[in-house]
TORPA-4810 file (N, C-alpha, C, O; in nm, 3 decimals):
<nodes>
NODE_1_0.085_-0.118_0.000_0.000_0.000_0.000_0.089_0.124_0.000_0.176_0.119_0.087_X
NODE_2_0.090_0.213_-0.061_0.143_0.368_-0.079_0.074_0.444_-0.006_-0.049_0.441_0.003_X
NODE_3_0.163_0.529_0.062_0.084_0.639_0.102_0.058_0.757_0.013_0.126_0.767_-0.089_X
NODE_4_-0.034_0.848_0.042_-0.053_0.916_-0.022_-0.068_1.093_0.095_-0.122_1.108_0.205_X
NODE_5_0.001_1.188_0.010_-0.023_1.327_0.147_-0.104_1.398_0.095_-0.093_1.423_-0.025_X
NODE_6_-0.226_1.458_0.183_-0.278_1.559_0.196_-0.226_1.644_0.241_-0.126_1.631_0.311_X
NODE_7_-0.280_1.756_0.212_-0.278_1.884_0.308_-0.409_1.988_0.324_-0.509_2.019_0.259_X
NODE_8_-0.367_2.012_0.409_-0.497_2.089_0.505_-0.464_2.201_0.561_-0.345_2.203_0.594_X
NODE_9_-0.552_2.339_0.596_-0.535_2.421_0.711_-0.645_2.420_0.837_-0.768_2.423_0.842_X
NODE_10_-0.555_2.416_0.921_-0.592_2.369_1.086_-0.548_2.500_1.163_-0.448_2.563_1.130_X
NODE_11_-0.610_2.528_1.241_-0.584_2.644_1.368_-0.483_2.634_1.402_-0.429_2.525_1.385_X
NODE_12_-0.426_2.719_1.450_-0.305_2.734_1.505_-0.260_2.615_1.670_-0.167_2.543_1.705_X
NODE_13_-0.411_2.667_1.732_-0.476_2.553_1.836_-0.427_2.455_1.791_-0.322_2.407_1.832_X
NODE_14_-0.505_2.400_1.684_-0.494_2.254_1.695_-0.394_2.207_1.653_-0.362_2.099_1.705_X
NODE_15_-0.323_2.250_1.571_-0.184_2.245_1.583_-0.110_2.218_1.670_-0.067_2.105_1.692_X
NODE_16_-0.089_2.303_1.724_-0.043_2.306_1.891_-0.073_2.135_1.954_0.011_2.052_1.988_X
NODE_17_-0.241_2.122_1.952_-0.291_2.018_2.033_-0.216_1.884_1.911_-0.142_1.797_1.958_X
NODE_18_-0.231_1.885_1.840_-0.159_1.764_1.756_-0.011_1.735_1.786_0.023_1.617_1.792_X
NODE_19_0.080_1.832_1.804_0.204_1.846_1.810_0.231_1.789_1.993_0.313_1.705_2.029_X
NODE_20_0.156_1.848_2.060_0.182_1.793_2.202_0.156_1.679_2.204_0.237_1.607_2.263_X
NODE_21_0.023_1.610_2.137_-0.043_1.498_2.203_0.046_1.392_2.109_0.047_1.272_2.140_X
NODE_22_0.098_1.425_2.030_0.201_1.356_1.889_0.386_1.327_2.021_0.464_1.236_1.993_X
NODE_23_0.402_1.384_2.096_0.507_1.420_2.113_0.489_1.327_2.264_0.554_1.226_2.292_X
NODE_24_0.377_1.397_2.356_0.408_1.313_2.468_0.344_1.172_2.467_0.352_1.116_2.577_X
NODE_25_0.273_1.089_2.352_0.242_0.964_2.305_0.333_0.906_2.260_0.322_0.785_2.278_X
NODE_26_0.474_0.955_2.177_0.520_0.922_2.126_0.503_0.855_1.965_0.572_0.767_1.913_X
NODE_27_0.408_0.915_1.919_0.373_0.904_1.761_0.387_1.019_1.661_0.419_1.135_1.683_X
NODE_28_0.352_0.952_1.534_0.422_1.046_1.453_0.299_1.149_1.412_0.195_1.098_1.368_X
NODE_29_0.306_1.242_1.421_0.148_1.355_1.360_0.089_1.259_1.260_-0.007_1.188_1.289_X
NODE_30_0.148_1.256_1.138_0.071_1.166_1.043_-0.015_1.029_1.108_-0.137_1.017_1.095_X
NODE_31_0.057_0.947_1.166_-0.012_0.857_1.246_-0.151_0.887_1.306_-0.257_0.831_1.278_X
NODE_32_-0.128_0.995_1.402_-0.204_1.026_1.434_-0.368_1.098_1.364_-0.488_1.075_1.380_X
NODE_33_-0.288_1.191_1.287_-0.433_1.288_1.179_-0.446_1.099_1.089_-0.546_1.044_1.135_X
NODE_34_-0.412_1.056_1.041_-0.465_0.918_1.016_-0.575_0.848_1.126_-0.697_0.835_1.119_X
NODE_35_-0.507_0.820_1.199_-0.622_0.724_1.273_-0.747_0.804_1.308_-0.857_0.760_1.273_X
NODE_36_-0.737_0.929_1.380_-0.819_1.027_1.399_-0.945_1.075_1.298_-1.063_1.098_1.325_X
NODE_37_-0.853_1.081_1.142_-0.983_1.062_1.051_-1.013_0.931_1.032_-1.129_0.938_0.993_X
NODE_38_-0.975_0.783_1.036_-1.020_0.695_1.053_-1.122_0.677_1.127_-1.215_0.612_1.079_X
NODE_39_-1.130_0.725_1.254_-1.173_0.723_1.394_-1.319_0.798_1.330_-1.429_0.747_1.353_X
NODE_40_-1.310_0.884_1.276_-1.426_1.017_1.291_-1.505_0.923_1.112_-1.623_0.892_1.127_X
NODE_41_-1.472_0.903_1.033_-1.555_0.854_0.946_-1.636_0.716_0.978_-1.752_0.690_0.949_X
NODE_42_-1.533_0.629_1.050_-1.618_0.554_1.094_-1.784_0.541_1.159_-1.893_0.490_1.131_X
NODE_43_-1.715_0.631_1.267_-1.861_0.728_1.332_-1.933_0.788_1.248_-2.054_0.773_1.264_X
NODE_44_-1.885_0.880_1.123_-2.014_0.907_1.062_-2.110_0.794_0.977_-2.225_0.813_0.936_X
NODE_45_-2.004_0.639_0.958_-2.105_0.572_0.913_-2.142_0.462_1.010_-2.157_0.354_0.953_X
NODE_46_-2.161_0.459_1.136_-2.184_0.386_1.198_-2.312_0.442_1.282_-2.412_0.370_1.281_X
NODE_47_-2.318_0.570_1.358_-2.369_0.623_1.398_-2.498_0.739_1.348_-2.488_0.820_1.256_X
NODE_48_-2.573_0.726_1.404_-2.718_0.850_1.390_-2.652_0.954_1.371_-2.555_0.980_1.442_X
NODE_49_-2.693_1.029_1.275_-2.644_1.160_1.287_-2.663_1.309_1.409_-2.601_1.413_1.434_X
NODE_50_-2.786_1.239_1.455_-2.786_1.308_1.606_-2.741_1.251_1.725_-2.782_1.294_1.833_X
NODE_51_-2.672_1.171_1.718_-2.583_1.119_1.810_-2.420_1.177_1.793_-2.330_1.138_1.868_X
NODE_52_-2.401_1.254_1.706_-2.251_1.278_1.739_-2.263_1.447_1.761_-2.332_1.533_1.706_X
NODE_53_-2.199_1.450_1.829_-2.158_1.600_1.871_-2.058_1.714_1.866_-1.966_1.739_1.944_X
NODE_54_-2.115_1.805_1.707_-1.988_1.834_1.657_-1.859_1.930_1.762_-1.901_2.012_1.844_X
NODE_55_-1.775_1.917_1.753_-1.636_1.980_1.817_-1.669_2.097_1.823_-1.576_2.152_1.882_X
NODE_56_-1.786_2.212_1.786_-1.738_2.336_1.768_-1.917_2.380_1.726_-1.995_2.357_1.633_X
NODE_57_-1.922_2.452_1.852_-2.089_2.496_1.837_-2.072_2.640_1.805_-1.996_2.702_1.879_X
NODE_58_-2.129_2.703_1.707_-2.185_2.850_1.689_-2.304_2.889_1.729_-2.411_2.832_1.710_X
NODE_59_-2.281_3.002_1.792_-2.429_3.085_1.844_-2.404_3.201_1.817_-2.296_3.259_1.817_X
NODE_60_-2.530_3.246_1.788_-2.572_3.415_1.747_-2.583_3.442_1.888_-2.626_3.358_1.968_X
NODE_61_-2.535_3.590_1.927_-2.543_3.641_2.021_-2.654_3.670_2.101_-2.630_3.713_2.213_X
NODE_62_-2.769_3.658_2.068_-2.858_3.616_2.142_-2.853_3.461_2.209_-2.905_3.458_2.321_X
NODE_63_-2.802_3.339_2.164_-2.856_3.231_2.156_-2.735_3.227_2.311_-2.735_3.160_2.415_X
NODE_64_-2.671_3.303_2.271_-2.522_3.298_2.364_-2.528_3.341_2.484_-2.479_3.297_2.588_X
NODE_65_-2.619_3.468_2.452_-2.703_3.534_2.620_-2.771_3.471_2.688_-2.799_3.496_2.805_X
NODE_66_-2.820_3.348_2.599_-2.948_3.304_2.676_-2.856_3.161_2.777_-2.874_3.120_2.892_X
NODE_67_-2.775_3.126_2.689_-2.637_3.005_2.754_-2.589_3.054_2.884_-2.619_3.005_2.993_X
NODE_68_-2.534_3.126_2.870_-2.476_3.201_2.975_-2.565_3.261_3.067_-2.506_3.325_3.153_X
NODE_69_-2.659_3.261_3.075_-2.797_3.321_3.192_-2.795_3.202_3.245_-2.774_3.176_3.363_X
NODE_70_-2.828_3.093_3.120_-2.900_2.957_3.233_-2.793_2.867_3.284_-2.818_2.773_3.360_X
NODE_71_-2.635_2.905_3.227_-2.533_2.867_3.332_-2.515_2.956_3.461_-2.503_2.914_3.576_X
NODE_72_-2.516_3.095_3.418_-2.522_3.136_3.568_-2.606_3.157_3.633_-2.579_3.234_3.725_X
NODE_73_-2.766_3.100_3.628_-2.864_3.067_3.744_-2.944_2.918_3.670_-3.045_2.901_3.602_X
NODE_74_-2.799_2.793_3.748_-2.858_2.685_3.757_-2.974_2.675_3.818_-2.997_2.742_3.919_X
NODE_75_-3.064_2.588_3.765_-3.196_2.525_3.872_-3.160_2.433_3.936_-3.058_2.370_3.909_X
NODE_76_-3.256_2.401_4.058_-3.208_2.266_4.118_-3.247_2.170_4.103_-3.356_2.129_4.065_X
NODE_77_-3.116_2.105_4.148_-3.121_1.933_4.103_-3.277_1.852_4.145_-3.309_1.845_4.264_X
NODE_78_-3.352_1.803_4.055_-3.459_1.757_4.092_-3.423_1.573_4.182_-3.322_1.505_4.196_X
NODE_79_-3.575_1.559_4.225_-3.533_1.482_4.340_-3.471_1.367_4.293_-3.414_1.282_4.361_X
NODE_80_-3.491_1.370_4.124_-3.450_1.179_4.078_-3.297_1.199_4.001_-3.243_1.106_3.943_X
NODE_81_-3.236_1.334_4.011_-3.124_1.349_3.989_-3.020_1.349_4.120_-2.902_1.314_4.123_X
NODE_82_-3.103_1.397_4.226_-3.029_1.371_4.383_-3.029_1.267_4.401_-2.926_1.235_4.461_X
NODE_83_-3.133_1.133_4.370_-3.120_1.027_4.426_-3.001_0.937_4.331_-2.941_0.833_4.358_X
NODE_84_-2.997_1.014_4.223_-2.930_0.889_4.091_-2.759_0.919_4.147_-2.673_0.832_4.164_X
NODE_85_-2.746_1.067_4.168_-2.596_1.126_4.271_-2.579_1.035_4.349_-2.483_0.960_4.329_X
NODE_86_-2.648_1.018_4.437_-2.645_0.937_4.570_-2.622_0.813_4.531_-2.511_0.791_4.578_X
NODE_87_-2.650_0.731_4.483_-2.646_0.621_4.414_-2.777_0.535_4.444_-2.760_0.416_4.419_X
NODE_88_-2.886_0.564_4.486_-3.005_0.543_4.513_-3.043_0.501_4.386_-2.990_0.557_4.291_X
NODE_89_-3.142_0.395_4.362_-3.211_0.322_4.258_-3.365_0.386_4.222_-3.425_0.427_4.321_X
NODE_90_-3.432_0.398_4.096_-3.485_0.504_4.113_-3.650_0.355_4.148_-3.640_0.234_4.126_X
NODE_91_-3.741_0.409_4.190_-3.865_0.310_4.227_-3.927_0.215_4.118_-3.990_0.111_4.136_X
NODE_92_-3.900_0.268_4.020_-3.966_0.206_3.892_-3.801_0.184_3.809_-3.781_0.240_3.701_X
NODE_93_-3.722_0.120_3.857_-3.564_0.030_3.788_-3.599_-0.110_3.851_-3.645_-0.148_3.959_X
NODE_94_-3.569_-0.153_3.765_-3.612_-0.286_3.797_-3.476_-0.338_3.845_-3.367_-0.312_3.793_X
NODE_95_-3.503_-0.427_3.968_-3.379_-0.506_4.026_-3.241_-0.596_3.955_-3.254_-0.699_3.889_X
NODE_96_-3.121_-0.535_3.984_-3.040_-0.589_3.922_-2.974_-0.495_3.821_-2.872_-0.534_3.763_X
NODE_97_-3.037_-0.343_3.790_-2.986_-0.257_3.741_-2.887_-0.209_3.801_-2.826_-0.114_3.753_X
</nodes>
């Protein structure tokens, strides 16, 4: 089998993140942007398309105000999310869950 090179432009970021995670793994970048798109096509044909969650969300500045409100006034944890914390079983799980 031959290889064959692409090329691409990538953020400066991710760059960065390829070059570290290439370096303290001990693999070669190519190796890596290989398996990685290996990794990610697979998933697009294996998986629902609303099951994957792209790397990189955009919001209009409204959509962004509204993010940031309902991170900074969480609601509280309802009672079947305190009990699932706790490790409490919820009444209607059937035994052995």
């Amino acid at each position: 089998m031959s290889d064959t090179q692409i090329s691409a432009f990538i953020s400066a970021a991710t760059k960065e993140k390829v070059e570290r995670y290439a370096e303290s793994h001990g693999v070669k970048k190519g190796h890596l942007v290989e398996e990685a798109l290996l990794h990610h096509l697979q998933a697009l044909r294996e998986l629902p398309p609303d099951i994957l969650i792209p790397p990189r969300v955009a919001l209009s500045r409204t959509s962004f105000a509204k993010v940031a409100a309902l991170v900074g006034r969480p609601r509280k944890p309802t009672k079947a999310l305190r009990d699932l914390m706790a490790g409490k079983r919820a009444a209607d799980e059937p035994e052995g869950w």
